[in-house]
LOMAR-528699 format. One record per residue (C-alpha): residue number from 1; residue in three letters; x, y, z. Coordinates in steps of 0.05 Angstrom, whole numbers, plus 32768, in hexadecimal, padded with zeros to 4 digits. Each point is the difference from the previous one (the first is absolute). Layout:
<pts>
NUM,ala,X,Y,Z
...
</pts>
This chain:
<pts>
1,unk,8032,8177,7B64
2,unk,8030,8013,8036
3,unk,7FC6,8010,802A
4,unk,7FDE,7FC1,8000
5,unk,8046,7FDC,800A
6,unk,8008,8031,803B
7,unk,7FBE,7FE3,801C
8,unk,8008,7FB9,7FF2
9,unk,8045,8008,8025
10,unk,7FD4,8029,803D
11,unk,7FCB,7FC6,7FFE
12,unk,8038,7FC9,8004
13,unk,802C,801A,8033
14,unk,7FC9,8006,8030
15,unk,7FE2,7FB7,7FF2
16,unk,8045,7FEA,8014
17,unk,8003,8024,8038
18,unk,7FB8,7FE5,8018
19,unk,8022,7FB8,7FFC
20,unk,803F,8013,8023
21,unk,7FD5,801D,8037
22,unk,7FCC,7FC0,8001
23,unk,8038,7FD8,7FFE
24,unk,8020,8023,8042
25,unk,7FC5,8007,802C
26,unk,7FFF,7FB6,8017
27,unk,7FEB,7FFA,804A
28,unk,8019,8034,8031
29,unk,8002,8010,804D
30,unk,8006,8046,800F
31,unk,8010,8012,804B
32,unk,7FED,8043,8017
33,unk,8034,8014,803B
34,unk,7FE7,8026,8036
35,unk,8031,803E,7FEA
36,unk,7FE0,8006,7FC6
37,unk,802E,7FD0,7FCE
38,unk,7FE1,7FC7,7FCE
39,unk,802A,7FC9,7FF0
40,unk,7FE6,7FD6,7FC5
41,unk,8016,7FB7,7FF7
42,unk,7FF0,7FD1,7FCD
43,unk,7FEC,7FB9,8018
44,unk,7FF4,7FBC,7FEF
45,unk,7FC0,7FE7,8023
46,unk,7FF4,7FC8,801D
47,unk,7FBF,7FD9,8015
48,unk,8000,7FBF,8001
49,unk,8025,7FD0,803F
50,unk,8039,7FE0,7FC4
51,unk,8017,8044,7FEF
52,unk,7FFB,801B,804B
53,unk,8025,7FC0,8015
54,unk,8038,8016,7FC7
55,unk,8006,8045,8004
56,unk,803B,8029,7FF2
57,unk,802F,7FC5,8012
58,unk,8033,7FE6,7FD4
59,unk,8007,804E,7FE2
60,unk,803C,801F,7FFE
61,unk,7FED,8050,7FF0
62,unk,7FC5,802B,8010
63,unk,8004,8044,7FE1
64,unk,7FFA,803C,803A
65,unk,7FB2,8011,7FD7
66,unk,7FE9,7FAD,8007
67,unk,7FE6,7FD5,8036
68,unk,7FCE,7FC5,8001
69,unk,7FB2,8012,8017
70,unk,7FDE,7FBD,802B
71,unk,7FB4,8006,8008
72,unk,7FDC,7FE0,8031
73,unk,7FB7,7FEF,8003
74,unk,7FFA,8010,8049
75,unk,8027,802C,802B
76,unk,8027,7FDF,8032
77,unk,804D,8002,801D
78,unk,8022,7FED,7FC3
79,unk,8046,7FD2,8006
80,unk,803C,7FFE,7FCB
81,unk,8043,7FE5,8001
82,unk,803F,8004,7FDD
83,unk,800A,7FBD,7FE6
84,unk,8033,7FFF,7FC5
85,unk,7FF6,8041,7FF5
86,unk,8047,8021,7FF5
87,unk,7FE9,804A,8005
88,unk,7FF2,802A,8040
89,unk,7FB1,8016,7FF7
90,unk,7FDB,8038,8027
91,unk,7FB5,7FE4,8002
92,unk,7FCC,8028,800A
93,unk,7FC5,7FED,801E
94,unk,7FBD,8021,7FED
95,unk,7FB0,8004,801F
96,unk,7FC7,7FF3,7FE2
97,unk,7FF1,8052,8008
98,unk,8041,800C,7FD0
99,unk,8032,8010,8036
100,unk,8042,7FF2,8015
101,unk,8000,7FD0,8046
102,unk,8042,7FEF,7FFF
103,unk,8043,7FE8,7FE2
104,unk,8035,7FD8,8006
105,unk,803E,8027,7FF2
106,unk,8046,7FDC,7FDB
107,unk,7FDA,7FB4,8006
108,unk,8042,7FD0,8005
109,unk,8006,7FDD,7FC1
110,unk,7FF9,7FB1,7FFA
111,unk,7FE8,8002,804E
112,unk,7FBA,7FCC,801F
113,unk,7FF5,802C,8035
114,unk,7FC1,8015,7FF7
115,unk,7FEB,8044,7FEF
116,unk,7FBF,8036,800C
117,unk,7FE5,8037,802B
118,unk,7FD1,7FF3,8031
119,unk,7FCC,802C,7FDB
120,unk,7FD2,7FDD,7FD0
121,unk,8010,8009,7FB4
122,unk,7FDE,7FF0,7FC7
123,unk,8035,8017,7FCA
124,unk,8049,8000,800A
125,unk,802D,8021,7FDB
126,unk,8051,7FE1,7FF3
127,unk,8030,8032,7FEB
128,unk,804A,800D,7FFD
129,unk,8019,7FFD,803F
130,unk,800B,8043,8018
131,unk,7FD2,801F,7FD9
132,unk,7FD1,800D,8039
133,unk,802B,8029,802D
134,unk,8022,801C,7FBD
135,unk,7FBF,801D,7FEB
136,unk,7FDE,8017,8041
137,unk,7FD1,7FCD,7FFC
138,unk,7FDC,7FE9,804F
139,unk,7FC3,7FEB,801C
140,unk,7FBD,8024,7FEC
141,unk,8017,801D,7FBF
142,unk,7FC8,7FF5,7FCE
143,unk,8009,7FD5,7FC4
144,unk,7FD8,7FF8,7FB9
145,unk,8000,7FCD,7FCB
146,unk,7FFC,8009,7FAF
147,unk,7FFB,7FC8,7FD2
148,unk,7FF0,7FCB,803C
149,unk,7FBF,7FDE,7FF8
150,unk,7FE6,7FF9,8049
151,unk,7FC1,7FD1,7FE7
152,unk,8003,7FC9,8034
153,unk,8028,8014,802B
154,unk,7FCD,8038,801B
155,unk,7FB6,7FEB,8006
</pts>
């Protein structure tokens, strides 16, 4: 009887585990730094123009392991801004080919000016600000997505 108990314990401690671990694997962007270091952030994706147009504005916290993913249909020089948006944001800008063609280091928060690299993005990434320079993170380090459906966005 203990046995069976045992097992029934075994079985149900790993089906909870599955659900914590489905639970946690939401999207993610994982950078791959030239010197050999991944950093893995979780992110909130955005697609369409109202949420692109909102943002990260109005928040007041972004954990060091978050940021905010904008897809583009077509890659193009991308512009941001900083309107009423209280925190300082790194943003990241990303090709079509997966690599890093810029950032914008420690963006000024609640600032118009207008914001971008003169390389053409089709994903930028918003983080922390800081968290660029913080992690090693530059131009032509590779990047991957999990849990990001690219289906329209990529033909």
């Amino acid at each position: 009887m203990n046995s069976v108990r045992g097992w029934l314990r075994a079985i149900f401690l790993l089906a909870l585990s599955l659900v914590v671990v489905a639970c946690d694997s939401g999207p993610r962007v994982i950078i791959s730094t030239k010197s050999g270091k991944e950093l893995v952030l979780r992110v909130e994706v955005v697609e369409t123009p109202a949420k692109r147009a909102l943002g990260l504005q109005y928040r007041n916290e972004l954990a060091d392991d978050q940021g905010m993913l904008f897809l583009f249909r077509l890659e193009a020089v991308q512009s941001f801004w900083m309107k009423n948006t209280p925190l300082s944001l790194d943003m990241i800008f990303i090709g079509s080919d997966l690599k890093i063609v810029g950032i914008i280091h420690q963006a000024v928060p609640f600032s118009t000016a207008s914001l971008s690299v003169s390389a053409p993005s089709q994903f930028v990434l918003e983080t922390r600000g800081g968290l660029s320079r913080l992690s090693g993170i530059e131009a032509g380090d590779r990047v991957r997505f999990e849990g990001i459906s690219l289906d329209g966005v990529r033909e």
